[in-house]
N, C-alpha and C positions, 0 to 999 in steps of 0.2 A: 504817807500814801502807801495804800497794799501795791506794790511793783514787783516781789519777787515771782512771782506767779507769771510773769512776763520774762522771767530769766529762763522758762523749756523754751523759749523758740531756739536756743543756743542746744550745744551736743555739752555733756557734762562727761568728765575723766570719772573713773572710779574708784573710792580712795582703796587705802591699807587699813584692815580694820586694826585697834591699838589693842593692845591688852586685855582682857576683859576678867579676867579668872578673880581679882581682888573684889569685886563689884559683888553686891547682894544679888540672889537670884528670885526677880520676880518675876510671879506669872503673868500670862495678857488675860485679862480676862474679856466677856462681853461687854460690849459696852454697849449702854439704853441706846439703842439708834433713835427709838421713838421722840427720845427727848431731846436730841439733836436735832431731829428734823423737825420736829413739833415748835421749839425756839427759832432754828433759824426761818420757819415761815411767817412767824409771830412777830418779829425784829425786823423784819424787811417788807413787813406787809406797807400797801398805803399808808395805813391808820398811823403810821408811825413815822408818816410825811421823810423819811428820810435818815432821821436822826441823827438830826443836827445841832449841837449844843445850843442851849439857851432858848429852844423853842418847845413847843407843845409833844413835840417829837419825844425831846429830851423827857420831858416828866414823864412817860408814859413808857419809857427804856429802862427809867430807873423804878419805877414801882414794878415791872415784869423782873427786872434782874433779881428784886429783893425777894421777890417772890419765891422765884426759881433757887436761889441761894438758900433760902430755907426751906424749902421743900428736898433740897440735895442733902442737907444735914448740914450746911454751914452755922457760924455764927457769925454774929457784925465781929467786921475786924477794924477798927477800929474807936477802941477806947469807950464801946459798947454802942457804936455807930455804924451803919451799913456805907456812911460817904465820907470821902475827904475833899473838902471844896477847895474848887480850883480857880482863883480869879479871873476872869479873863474880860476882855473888852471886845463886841462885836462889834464891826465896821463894815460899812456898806458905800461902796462908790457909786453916786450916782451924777448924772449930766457932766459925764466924762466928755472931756472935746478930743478931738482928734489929735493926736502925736502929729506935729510938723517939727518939719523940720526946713529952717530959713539958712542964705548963706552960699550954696552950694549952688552949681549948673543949674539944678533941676530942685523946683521948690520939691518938698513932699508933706502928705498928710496919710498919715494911717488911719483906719476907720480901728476902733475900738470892737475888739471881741474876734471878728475875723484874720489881723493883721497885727494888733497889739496888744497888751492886756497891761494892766497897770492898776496899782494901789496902793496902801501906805502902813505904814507899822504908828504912822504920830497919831496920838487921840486928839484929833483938832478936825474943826467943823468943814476947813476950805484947803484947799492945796492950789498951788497955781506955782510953777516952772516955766519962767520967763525968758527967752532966748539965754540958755545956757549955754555958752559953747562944750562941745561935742569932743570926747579925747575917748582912741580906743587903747583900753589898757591891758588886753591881750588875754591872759585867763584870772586875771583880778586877784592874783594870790600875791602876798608878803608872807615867805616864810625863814626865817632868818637863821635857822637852825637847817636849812638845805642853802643859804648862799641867793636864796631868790625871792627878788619882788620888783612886780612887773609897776609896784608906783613909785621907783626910785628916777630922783631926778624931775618930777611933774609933779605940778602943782593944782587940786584935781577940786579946790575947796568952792564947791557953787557950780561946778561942771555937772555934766553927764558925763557916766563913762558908762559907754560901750564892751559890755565882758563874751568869753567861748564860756561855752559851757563844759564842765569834766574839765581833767587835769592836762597838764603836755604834755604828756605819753600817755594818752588811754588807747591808741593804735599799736603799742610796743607788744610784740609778741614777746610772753611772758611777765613776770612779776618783777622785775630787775629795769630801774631808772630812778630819776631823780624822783618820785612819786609813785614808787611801788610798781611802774610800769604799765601793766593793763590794765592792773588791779585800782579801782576810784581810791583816792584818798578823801580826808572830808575837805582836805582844799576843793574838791571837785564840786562839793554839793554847790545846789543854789543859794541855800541858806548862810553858809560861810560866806560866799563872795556878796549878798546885801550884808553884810556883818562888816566884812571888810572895809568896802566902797565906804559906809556909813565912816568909820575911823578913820578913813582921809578925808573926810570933810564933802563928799560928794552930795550935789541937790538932787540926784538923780542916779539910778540904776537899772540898766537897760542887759539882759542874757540877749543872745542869738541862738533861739530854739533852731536846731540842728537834735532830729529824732535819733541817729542810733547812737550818739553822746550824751543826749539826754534820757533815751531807754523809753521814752515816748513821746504818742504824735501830739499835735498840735491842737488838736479834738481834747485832750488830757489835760493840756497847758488852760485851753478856754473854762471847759465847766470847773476846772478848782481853784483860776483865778478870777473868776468874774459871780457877781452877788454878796454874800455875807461872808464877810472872812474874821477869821479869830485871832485876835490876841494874847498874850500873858499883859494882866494889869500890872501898871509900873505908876512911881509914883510921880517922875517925870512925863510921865505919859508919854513914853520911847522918844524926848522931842530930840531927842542925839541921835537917831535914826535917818535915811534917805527922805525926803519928801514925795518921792516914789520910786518904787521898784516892781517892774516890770519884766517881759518878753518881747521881743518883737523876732516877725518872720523869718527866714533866712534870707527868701529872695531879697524884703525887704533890707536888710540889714546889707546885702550886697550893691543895690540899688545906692542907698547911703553914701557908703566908700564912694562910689562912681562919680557920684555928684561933689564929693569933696575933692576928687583928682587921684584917690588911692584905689588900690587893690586889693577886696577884700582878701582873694585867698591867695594871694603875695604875702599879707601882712598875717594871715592865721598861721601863718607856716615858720613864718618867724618870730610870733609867738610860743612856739613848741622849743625855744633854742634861750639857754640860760644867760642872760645877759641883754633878754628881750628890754627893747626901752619904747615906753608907752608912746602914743600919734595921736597928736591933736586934728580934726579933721577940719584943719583950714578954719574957714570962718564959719564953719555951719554951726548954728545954734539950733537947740530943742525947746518946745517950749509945750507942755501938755498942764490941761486943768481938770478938776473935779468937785463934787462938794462930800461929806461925809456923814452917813447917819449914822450914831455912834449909841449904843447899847451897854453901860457895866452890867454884869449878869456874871457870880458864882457859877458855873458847871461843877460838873462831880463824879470823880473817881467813884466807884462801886468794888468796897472790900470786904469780903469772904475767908474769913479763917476755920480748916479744918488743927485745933491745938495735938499737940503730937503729944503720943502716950508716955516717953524716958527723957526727951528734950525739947519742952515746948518752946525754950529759948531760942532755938535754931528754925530759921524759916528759910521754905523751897518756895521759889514766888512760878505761878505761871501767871502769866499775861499777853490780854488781849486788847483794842480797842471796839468801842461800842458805838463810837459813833461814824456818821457819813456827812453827805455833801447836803442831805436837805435838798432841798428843792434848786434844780440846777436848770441849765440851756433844754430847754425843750427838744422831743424825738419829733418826727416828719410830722407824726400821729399826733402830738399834743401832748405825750404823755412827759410833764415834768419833775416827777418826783425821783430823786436818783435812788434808791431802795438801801442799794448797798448791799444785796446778800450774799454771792461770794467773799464781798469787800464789806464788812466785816462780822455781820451776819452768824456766818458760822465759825468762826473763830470763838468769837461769846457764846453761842451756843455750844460749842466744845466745852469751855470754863463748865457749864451746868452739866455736861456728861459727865468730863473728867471727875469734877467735885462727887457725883451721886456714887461712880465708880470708887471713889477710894476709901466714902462713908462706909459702900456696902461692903468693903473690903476689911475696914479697921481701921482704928487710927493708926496712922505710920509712927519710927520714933520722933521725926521731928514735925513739927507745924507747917505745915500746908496754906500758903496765902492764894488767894484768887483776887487779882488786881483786874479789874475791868475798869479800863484806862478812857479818859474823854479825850477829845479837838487831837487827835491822829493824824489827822486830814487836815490840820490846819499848823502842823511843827512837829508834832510831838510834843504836844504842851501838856497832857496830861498827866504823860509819864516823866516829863521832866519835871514838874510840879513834884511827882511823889517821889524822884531820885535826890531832889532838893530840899524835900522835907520830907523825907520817908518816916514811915508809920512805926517800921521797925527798925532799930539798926543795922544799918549795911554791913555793918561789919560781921554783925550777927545772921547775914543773909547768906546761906549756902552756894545760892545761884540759880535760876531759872530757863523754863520753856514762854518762850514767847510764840502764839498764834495769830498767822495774819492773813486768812481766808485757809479753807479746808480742802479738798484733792476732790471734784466730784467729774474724774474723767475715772474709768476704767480701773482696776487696780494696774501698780506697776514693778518692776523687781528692783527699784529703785526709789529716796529720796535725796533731791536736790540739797545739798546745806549751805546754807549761806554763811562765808564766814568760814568753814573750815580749813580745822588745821589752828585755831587763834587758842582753844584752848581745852581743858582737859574734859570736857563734857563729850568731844567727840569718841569714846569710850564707852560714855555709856548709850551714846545711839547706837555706837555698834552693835554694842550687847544685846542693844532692844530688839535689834533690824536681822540679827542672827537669830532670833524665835521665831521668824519669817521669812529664813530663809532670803533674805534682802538685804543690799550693801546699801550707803552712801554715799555720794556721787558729789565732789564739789560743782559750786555754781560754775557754768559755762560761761557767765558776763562777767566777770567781778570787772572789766570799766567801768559798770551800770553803778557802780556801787550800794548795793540795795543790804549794804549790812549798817549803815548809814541812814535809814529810809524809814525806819518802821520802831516800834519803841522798847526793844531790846538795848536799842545802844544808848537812851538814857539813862539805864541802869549799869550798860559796860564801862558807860564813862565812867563812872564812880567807883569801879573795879568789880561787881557783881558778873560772876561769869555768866553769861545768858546763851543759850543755844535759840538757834535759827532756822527750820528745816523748813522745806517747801515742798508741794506734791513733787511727785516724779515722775522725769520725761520717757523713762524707758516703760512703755507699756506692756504689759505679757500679752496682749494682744492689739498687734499694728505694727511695736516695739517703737524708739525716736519719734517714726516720721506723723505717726498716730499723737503721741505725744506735743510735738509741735504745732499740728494742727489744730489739737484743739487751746493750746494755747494760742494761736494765733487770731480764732475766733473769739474768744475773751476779751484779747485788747483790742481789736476792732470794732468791735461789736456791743460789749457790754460794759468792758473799765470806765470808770468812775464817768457812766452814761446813764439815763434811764432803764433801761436793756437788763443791767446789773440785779435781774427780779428771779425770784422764788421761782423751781419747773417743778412741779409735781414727778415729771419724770426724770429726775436727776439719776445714777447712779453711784450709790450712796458705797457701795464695795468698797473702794479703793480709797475714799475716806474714813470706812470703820478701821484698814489696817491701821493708817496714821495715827488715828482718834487712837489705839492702843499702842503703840510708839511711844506717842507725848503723854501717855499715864505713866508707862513702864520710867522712862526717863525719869519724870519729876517725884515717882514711888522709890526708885533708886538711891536720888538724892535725900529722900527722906529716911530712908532707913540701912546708910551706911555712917558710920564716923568719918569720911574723907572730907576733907577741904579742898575740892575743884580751884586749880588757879587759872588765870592764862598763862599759853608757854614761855621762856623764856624770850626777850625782847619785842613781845604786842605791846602793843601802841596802850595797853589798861592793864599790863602788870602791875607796874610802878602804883594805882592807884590800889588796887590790890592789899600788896604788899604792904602798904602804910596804911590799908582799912583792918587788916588782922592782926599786925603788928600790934595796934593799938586797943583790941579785942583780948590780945592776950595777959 
C-alpha cells in the first residue's frame, strides 16, 4: 500500500549528511515534465478502471508501459520480453454474513464493510467459521530470538484469535526496546501476524483496527479489504492458511471484551509487557460465513533494461508499482473507480521520465533496470514474485530507488526517507539533495512502519540495498505546518478512495526536484565501482553478505 506519503503529518529530524566526495559527480538534468504528466493522466484516467491486476485495466497498463518504455529508449528486459508473469489467484468474497459473536452477556453481530471486513488467502469455493471460541493473543507475535511469544502455553488450533495491531512498544519514545521501540518491526505488520495465527493452527484471525498503530483510518481498512483481492498462486492453494482474516472496529472489539467479563484496555496493556500470556474470552464463540468467486489469472511485472556501456553485468534496479484497487466502495457521488494517481500513477510515470532521462543522457557503466512491479495493493506480490525469481542476479544487483507516489505539493528544502540510517545509499541521496541545496530528514513515524509497506523491502529482504524517499514536509513556502496539511488532506480525502484522480492543476515543482533526485541517485549507482551495503547489524546485512560473497 502507498502509506509513506502519510508519514508528513508527523515533524521529521534532519539528518547528517555522510561522506559524499568518493561518489561520481552527476549532473541534474531537466527532466520531460511533459511525459510524466502526460503518463500519469493516462494511468489513472477512467479508461483504465483502476488498474487492477487481471482485469481489462491491467491489459491496457501494460501495452501503455510497453509503449512508453520504448519510446524512452528501453529494451525488454527480460530474456527479450517486456513481462515476467506473476501467478496469482483472484478471490472475491461474496454473501458474507455477519461476524457474531455467541456466548457472552451481550450476543453481537457486526455488519460487514462498516464494522468488520474479512477474507481468505484459501482457494476454495465456501468458508464457514462455526462457533469458534474466541482467545485474545495480545500482538500475535512468537519471536524466539527476543524471548517472546504471546502463543505460549494456548492452544489456539480451530480458535479465533483476537490480535493489536504494531508492536509492544510503538508508544516508546525512541528506537530502544524489545522491538526497536518506536520504530515498527515486521512482527508489527498485519501480514506477519495472519502468517503467524495461520502456524498455530488458528480457523480465524481477527486485528483491532486502532488508526494511529495502524497509520490509517478505517475508510483504508474497507475499500482494500473488501471486493477482489489477490493472491500468489500456490499449489496447496494456501489450504495452511487462516480460513479468515480480518479487521474489526475498536469500539467493536472493546464491546467484545465487555461481553466476555474482560477489559479491553486492561488486557492491551498487558499485552505491551514480556511474559504476556494469551485470554481466552470465556465461552464466546465467533462464527462468520462467505462464499468465494475465485479467478487463476497470470499478472505481469513490466521490465525495461537500459544495458550499461563497461559493465552490463551489474544492474541499478528502480521500482515502482503499476497497479491500484480497481473499482472500489463507491464516493457520495457514484463515482467507483479508485484511479490511483498519486498512488501509483506517478511513480510509473516517473520510471518513463527517469528512463528517457538517462537514454538522453547516455548509457551509464552499469545497466539500468526499470521493474514496474503488479498486485502492490495486494502484498507485495509482484515484487516478491521478482525477489524470488529475479530476472537478474541479486547478487549481481548494485541496489535500487524504489518510487511509491510523486511530491505534488509545493516544492520543499526537504525529503522524508524512510528507513534511514539502514544503509549506505543514504550518501548518495545526500550528494543528490546537496545540488539543491536540500537535506534528508528521517521518517517522523517509523511505529507506522512504512519501510515494511511498499516493494522495496522485497528486494531488502534478499540483501539488495533499496532506498526509500518520500516528498517533503518542510515546505519553502508555509514550511511543516503547510506540509502537513496537505498531507492531511490526502489521507482523508483521496487515499486509496475514488478522489485519488488526475488535477490538471497540480503543481508539478516540487516533483520535478524529486523526479531529479531519483535519477541523480540511480545515475550514481550506475557509474561508480562501489558495492552499497547495509550498515553494520540491519536486519539484511547478513543477506547481503552471503549474496556477494557468493558473486565473488
Amino acid at each position: 500500500m502507498r502509506l509513506a506519503l502519510l508519514a508528513l503529518l508527523g515533524l521529521a529530524a534532519c539528518s547528517t549528511a555522510s561522506d559524499t566526495t568518493a561518489l561520481p559527480d552527476v549532473a541534474l538534468p531537466a527532466m520531460p515534465m511533459d511525459v510524466i504528466k502526460e503518463a500519469t493522466q493516462t494511468l489513472s484516467s477512467d479508461a483504465f478502471e483502476g488498474r487492477a491486476p487481471g482485469t481489462p485495466g491491467e491489459a491496457k497498463t501494460l501495452a501503455y508501459l510497453v509503449d512508453q518504455f520504448q519510446k524512452a529508449g528501453l529494451q525488454p528486459g527480460n530474456n527479450g520480453s517486456w513481462f515476467q508473469d506473476v501467478p496469482l489467484v483472484a478471490i472475491t468474497a461474496q454473501n458474507v454474513s455477519p461476524l457474531t459473536f455467541t456466548g457472552g452477556t451481550q450476543p453481537m453481530s457486526l455488519k460487514y464493510g462498516p464494522e468488520f471486513v474479512a477474507g481468505t488467502y484459501r482457494v476454495t469455493p465456501n468458508i464457514a467459521v462455526k462457533d469458534s471460541p474466541v482467545v485474545f493473543v495480545g500482538y500475535g507475535i512468537n519471536a524466539p530470538e527476543k524471548g517472546w511469544n504471546d502463543y505460549a502455553g494456548v492452544d489456539v488450533k480451530g480458535k479465533t484469535v483476537v490480535i493489536l495491531v504494531n508492536d509492544p512498544d510503538w508508544q516508546t519514545e525512541g528506537q530502544q526496546g524489545e522491538f526497536n521501540g518506536k520504530a515498527m518491526t515486521y512482527y508489527g505488520r498485519w501480514t506477519y501476524k495472519y502468517e503467524e495465527a495461520a502456524r498455530q493452527g488458528a480457523a480465524a484471525a481477527l486485528i483491532v483496527h486502532d488508526t494511529q498503530p495502524a497509520a490509517y483510518g478505517w475508510n483504508v481498512v474497507q475499500s482494500s479489504w473488501t471486493g477482489e483481492q489477490q493472491v500468489a498462486d500456490a499449489a496447496n492453494g494456501h489450504a495452511d492458511q487462516t480460513a479468515a482474516n480480518g479487521w474489526i472496529q475498536l469500539d467493536k472489539a472493546k464491546a467484545l471484551f465487555a461481553s466476555a467479563g474482560q477489559d479491553f484496555d486492561k488486557l492491551s496493556a498487558a499485552a505491551k509487557v514480556k511474559g504476556f500470556k494469551a485470554v481466552p474470552l470465556g465461552d464466546v464463540k465467533a462464527s462468520v460465513s462467505f462464499d468465494n468467486v475465485i479467478r487463476k489469472h497470470a499478472s505481469k511485472n513490466v521490465i525495461g533494461i537500459l544495458p550499461g556501456a563497461k559493465r552490463p553485468d551489474e544492474y541499478v534496479l528502480y521500482t515502482a508499482h503499476w497497479d491500484h484497487l480497481g473499482r472500489c466502495e463507491a464516493a457520495p457521488d457514484g463515482d467507483d473507480i479508485c484511479n490511483g494517481a498519486v498512488d501509483n500513477a506517478t511513480g510509473t510515470a516517473a520510471l518513463i521520465a527517469i528512463a528517457k532521462a538517462n537514454k538522453d543522457a547516455g548509457a551509464p557503466d552499469r545497466s539500468l533496470v526499470f521493474l514496474a512491479v503488479t498486485a502492490e495493493e495486494s502484498g507485495l506480490l509482484g515484487s516478491k514474485y521478482y525477489g524470488d525469481n529475479p530476472v537478474y542476479p541479486l547478487a549481481k544487483t548494485v541496489g535500487g530507488v524504489n518510487i511509491d507516489a510523486m511530491n505534488l505539493t509545493p516544492p520543499a528544502k526537504n525529503v522524508v526517507v524512510v528507513g534511514m540510517g539502514k544503509s549506505d545509499l543514504d550518501s548518495y541521496l545526500a550528494a543528490a539533495l546537496a545540488k539543491q541545496s536540500r537535506v534528508a530528514s528521517a521518517e517522523p513515524t517509523p511505529e507506522k512502519g512504512f519501510y515494511y509497506r511498499s516493494d522495496h523491502f522485497m528486494l531488502a529482504k534478499h540483501g539488495v540495498p533499496m532506498l526509500y524517499f518520500d516528498a517533503g514536509d518542510d515546505l519553502v513556502d508555509g514550511g511543516r505546518d503547510a506540509g502537513r496539511a496537505a498531507a492531511a488532506d490526502y489521507e482523508k480525502n483521496k487515499y486509496h478512495g475514488p478522489k485519488d484522480e488526475f488535477d490538471p492543476k497540480w503543481n508539478w515543482a516540487g516533483a520535478e526536484k524529486d523526479l531529479q533526485v531519483y535519477y541523480a541517485v540511480g545515475r550514481m549507482l550506475a557509474m561508480t565501482a562501489q558495492w552499497p551495503n547495509w550498515v553494520e547489524g540491519d536486519e539484511f546485512r547478513a543477506a547481503r553478505d552471503k549474496s556477494r560473497a557468493g558473486a565473488k
